[in-house]
N, C-alpha and C positions, 0 to 999 in steps of 0.2 A: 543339298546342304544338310548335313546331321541336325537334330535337333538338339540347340541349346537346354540340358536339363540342369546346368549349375544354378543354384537358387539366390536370388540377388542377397547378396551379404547386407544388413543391418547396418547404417551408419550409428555408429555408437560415438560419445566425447572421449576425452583422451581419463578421465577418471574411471569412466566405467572399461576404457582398454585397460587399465592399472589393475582392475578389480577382477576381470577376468583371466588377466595373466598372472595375478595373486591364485586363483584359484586353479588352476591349470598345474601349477608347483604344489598345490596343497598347501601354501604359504595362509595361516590362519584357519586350518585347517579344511577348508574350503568354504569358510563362514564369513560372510556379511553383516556387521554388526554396527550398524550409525547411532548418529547422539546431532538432535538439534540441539545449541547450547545456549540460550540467550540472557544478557543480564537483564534482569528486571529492576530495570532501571529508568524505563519509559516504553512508549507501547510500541508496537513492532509495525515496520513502514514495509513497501514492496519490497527492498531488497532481504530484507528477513525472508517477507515471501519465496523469494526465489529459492533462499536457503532452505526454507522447509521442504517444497518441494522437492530439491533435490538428494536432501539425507531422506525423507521418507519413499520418496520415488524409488532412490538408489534399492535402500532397504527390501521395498516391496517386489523391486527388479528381480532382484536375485535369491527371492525367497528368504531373506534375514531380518534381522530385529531394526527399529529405530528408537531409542530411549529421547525422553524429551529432558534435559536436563538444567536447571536453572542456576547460573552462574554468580551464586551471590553469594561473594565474597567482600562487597563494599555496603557496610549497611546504613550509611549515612545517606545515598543515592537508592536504597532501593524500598519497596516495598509490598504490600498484598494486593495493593490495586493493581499493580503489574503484571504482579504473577499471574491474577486471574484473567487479566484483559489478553495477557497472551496462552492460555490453554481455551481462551474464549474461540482468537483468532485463528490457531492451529486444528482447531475443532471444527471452523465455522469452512477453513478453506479443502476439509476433508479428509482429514490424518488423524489416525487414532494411536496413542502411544501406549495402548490399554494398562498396564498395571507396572509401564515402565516410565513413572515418574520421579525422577531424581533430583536433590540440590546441593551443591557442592557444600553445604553447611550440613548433609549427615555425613561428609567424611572429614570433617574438622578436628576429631582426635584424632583421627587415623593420619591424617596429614601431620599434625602437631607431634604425632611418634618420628613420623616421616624425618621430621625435621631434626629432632634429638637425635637421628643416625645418622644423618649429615655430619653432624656436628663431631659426634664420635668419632666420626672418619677422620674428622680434621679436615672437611670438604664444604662445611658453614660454619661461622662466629657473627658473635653479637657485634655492630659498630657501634658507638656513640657518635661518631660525629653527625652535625643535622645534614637534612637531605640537601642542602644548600647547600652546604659547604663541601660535600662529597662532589657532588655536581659542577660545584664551581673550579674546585682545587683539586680534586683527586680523578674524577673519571678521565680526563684527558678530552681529547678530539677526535673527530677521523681520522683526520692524519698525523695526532701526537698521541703516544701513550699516557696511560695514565700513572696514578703510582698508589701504592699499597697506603692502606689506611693506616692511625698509627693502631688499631684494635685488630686488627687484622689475624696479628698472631699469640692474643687471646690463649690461655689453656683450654683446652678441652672441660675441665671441670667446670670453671668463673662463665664460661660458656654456656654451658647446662644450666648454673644456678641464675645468669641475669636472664637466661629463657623463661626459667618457672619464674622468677619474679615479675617477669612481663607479664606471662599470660593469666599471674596473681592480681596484676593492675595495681604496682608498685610503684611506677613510674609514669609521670607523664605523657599525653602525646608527644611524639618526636624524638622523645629521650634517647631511643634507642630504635635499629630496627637489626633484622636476621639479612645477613648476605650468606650466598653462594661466593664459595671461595673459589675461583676460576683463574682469569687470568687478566689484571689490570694491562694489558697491550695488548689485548684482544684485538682484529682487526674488525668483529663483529662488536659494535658496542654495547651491544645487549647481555655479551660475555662478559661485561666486565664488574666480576662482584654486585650480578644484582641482588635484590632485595627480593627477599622471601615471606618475611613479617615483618607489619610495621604495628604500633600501639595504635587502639582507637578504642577510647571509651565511648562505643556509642552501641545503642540498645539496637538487638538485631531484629529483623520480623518474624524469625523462625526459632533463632536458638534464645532471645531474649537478653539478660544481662550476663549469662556464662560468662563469657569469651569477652577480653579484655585485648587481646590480638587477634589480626585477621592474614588470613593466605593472602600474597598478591598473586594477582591474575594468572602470571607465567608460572608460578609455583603451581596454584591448582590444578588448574584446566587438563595439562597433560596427564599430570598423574590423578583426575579423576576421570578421563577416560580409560585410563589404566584399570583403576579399581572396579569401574562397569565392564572389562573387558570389549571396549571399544575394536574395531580391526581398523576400521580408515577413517581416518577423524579429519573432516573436510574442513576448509578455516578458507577466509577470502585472505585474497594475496598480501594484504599489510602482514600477516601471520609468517609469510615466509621468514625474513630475519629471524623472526624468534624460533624456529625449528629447532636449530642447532641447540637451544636453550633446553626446549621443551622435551630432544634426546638425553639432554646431559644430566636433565636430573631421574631420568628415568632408567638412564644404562648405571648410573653412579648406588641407587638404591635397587639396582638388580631385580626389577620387578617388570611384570607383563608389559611388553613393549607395542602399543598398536603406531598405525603410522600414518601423520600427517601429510596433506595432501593439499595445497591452493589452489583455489580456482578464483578469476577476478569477480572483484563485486561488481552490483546493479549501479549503474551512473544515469540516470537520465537529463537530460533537459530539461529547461523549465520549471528544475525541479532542487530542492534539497536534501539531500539524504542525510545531513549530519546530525546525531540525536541531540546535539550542542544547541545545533541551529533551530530544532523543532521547536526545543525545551524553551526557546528564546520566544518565538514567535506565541508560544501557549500563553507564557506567563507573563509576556508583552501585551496581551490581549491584540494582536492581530489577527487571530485567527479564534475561533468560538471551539475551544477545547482541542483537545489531541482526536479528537473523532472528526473534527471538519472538513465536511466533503472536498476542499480543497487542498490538504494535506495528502500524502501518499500515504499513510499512515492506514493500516488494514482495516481498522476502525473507519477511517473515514471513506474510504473506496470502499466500506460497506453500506452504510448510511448515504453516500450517495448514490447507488443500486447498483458499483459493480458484483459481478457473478463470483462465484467460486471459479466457476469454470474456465469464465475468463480469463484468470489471474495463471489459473494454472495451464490456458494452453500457452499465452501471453511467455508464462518462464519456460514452456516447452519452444515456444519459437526462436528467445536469445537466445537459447544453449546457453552452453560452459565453456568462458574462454578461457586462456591461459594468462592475456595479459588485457588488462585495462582498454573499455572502451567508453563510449557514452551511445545509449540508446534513445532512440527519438521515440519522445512519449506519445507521438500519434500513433506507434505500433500499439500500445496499450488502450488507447482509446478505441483503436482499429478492433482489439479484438474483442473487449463488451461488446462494442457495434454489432459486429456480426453471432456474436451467441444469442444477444436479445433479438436479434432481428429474427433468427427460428423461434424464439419461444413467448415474447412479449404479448400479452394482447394487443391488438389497434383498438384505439379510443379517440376520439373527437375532444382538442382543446385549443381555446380560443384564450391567448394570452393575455391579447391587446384587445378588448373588446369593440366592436363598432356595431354599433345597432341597424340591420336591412328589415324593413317594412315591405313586405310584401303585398302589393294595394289591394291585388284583383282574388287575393285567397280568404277565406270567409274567417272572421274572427273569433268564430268557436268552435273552429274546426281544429282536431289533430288526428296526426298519423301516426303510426307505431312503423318504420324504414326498414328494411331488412340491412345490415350491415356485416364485415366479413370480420371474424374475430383476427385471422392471422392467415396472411395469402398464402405462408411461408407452410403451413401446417395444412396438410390436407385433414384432416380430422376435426379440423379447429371448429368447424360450425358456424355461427352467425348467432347475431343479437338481433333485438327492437331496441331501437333508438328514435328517440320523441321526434316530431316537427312539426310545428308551427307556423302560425302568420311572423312573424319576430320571432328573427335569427340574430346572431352574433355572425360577423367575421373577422378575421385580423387586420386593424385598421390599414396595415401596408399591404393589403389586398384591394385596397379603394384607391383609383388615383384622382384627382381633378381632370387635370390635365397628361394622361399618360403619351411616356414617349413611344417609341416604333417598336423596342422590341419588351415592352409591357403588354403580356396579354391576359392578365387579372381584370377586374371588373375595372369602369369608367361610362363615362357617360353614353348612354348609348349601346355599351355592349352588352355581351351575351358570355353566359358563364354558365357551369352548370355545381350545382350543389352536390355535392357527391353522396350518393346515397340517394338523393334526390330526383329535381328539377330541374332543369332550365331553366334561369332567370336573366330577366333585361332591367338593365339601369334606366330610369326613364326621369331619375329626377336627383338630389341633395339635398342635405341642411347645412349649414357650416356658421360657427360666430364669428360676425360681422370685423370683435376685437382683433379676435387671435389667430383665422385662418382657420381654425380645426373643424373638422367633420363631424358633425355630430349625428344623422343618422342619413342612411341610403337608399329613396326609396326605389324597388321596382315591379314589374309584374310575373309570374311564372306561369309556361305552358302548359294545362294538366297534360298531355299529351307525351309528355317527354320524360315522364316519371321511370326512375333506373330500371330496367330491370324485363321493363313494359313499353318502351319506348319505340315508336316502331314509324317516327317522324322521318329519320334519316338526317335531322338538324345534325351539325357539327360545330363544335367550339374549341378554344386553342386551351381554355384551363379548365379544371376543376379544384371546388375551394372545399377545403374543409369548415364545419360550420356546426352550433350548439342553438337549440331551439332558446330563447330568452326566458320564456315561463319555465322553461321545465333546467334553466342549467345552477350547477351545482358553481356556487361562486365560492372560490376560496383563493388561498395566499398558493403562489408561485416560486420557487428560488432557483432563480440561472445563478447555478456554478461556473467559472470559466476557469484558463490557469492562473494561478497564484500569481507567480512572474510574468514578465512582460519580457523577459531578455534569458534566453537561451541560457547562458551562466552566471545562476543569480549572484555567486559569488564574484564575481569578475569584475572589481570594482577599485579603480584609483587609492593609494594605501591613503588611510584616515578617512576613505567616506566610510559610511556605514552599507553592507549589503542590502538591506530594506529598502534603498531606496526601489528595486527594482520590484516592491511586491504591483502588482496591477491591480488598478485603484477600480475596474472595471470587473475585477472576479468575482464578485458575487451584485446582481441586480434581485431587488425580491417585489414583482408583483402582487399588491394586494389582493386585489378582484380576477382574477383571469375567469373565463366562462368553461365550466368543463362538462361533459357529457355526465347526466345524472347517475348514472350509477358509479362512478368514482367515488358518490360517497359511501359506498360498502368497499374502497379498494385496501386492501391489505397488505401490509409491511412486510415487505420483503420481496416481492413482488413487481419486477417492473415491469413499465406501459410505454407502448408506442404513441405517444400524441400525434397524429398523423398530420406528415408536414413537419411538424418541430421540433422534433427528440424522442428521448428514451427519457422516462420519468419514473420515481417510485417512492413511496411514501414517507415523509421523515421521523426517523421514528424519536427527536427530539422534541420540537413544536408541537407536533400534532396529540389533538387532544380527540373524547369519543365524540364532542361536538363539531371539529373541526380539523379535518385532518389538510396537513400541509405535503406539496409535491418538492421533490429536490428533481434539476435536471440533471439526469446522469452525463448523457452524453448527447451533442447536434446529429442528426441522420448523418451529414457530412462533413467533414474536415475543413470546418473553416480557414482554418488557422492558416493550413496549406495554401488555399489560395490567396491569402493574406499576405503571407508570405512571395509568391509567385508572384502576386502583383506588385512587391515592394520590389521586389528583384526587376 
């Protein structure tokens, strides 16, 4: 049989097929030219993520530009905490827009010409009527048309003059706004005479009190990818209907035409995407700022130790679909899981503290343990890690009375410390009141020490475990999901969505016991607690006397078998 030399073709999404059959015509001259565009209007969640990734991705794909460009055109909603918190997160997840920083507010004369040609043409006029009553009585239906305003056919001059007196701040909110003169029976309702400027006396972040009018959205956006010379200006699929909008003003003023292109947005479970919803939950005080580890919010999937990296194989794995799905957020947990699991250190923590007295080891004795930094890592090396007579372990490592297939310590057994010994339970403490354990004592074999052990003993577990003298006690914060129901929105009409946030996502551990050198652990940085998670520093709470751990994410997918067992 000849040998196959055809070389496996690249699976590419159906955007980058557009992009290289753009390029193959010489359509756009064979240039790649994106634009993230976000409004700074609150701080950016995973589905942004996806977006960035994918216009910078795109960009870097094919050797082209990616301009970062800020959509603030509403300055009642936006502001400089924004802005910076998203060239923070664009920054932090690895894209550099280097000296292509744009905001739709340096082309606000150029637009405002924009508009005075419109107008010229007899292709926009001023309406008076309020946005209510256009809405109510003039745009029609789906299925009915609408009918022409009575300003509609306006001169061209009175036109021009109630434009400059608007953008003079002559009139008040409402009084008036700018329509596109199109076509009141549009079958798309977005055609029908929308609005292009509305009046708003409100102080902007960037241009200050100038501008007394603002671009709306469909107005700018298109013709300020134009003005960047954008080639494929990517928008998630709500964007489609307005296409045909976003061509009309841009074939009508006869100017560089780039072309839009949808792809569906990020939907997770368990999860809310809408900046509505976020904005609610922040200023509801449900959640402890727009950074809280339990929001999807970039800020907080950083603060709670997801990776860059994660994030970005995480949106290489959804791909680009064409229409609408929902992704199950275990794939996102799934994939911190495994970047940390190569690169994390292992460290020894004891959440739940329970005190083991070990009778037969001498009380002023200590060892220094040899320990494996990261199995994952051949290079990784090893620590000293303290031990003692008095350990810590996790009190659901102790049973009284365990059943068949408990093979953690209990009375009687044999367990080995990892790092360590072999140890035997030979005795208890517990209060008489309330049941609880309060410490465990037992004996250890010198003989059986890791490493050196040459008994041939056999044990069914190994525990992880924090010397008592030597451990670093600090606060703990289990994260878990926000929701408790797959679609937090999906709720009976007049209840309120909240009700399904989980009353159970966040637990915060005062004391947990941690392996003493966590207290030199550094932000940014996260740690295997072995046995318990992925951990890594907060970098709200923590102070230089105390620093606090957030848990990233469980070694395993609880949820899933939570799930499996409900089913």
């Amino acid at each position: 049989m000849a040998e196959n030399t055809e070389e496996k073709k690249e699976s590419i999404n159906f955007i980058h097929q557009i992009i290289e059959d753009d390029n193959k015509t010489g359509k756009f001259a064979s240039k790649v030219h994106t634009r993230f565009p976000p409004e700074p209007n609150g701080y950016l969640h995973i589905g942004h993520a996806k977006s960035i990734c994918l216009n910078f991705g795109t960009a870097k794909k094919y050797n082209g530009l990616c301009n970062l460009r800020f959509d603030d055109t509403n300055p009642t909603k936006e502001s400089d905490e924004y802005v910076n918190s998203i060239m923070e997160d664009v920054k932090w997840l690895g894209f550099d827009w280097e000296d292509r920083r744009y905001h739709a507010s340096d082309y606000f004369d150029q637009l405002y010409e924009y508009a005075q040609q419109l107008i010229k043409k007899g292709k926009a006029y001023v309406d008076s009527l309020s946005s209510e009553d256009f809405a109510k009585n003039y745009k029609g239906t789906p299925t009915k048309a609408g009918k022409n305003s009575p300003f509609r056919d306006r001169s061209v001059e009175e036109n021009l003059d109630l434009f400059d007196r608007m953008r003079k701040g002559e009139f008040p909110d409402g009084a008036h706004v700018v329509r596109a003169k199109i076509d009141m029976a549009h079958p798309n309702m977005h055609m029908r005479d929308p609005s292009m400027y509305r009046i708003k006396h409100a102080h902007h972040h960037r241009t200050g009190d100038k501008w007394h009018i603002y671009p709306m959205y469909d107005f700018a956006h298109g013709l300020s990818d134009s003005i960047e010379g954008i080639t494929h200006s990517l928008c998630t699929l709500e964007f489609e209907v307005h296409r045909p909008l976003y061509d009309w003003f841009i074939d009508e003023l006869g100017v560089y035409h780039p072309q839009q292109i949808e792809f569906a947005r990020l939907n997770l479970n368990y999860t809310v995407m809408s900046k509505r919803k976020l904005l609610e939950l922040v200023e509801e005080g449900y959640v402890d700022g727009w950074n809280d580890p339990r929001l999807p919010t970039i800020s907080g999937l950083r603060r709670r130790g997801y990776t860059p990296s994660s994030i970005r194989t995480f949106a290489d794995r959804i791909g680009v679909a064409k229409r609408d799905n929902i992704i199950d957020v275990g794939l996102l947990e799934w994939s911190v899981r495994e970047d940390l699991n190569k690169i994390a250190p292992r460290k020894m923590g004891v959440l739940r503290p329970l005190k083991v007295i070990i009778t037969n080891y001498p009380e002023d004795k200590e060892e220094m343990m040899d320990a494996t930094n990261n199995p994952e890592d051949s290079d990784g090396g090893t620590r000293k890690v303290p031990f003692s007579r008095e350990i810590y372990i996790e009190q659901s490592d102790f049973m009284e009375d365990p059943p068949k297939k408990f093979f953690r310590m209990g009375p009687g057994r044999e367990v080995r410390l990892k790092y360590a010994y072999i140890i035997e339970c030979i005795d208890f403490k517990k209060d008489p009141a309330t049941g609880e354990i309060l410490e465990v004592y037992c004996t250890y074999d010198p003989l059986t020490k890791s490493g050196e052990d040459q008994t041939g003993k056999k044990v069914k577990s190994t525990l992880s475990w924090v010397s008592a003298r030597h451990a670093y006690k600090t606060e703990v914060r289990l994260y878990d999901r926000l929701f408790n129901v797959e679609d937090p929105s999906d709720v009976e009409e007049g209840e309120d969505w909240k009700k399904n946030i989980n009353p159970s996502s966040l637990e915060i551990i005062e004391a947990a016991a941690l392996e003493p050198s966590l207290a030199e652990a550094e932000a940014g940085v996260g740690y295997q607690f072995e046995r318990q998670g992925y951990f890594t520093v907060d970098t709200k709470y923590s102070t230089a006397d105390k620093l606090v751990f957030n848990r990233t994410v469980t070694l395993k997918d609880d949820w899933a078998k939570i799930q499996q067992a409900g089913n």
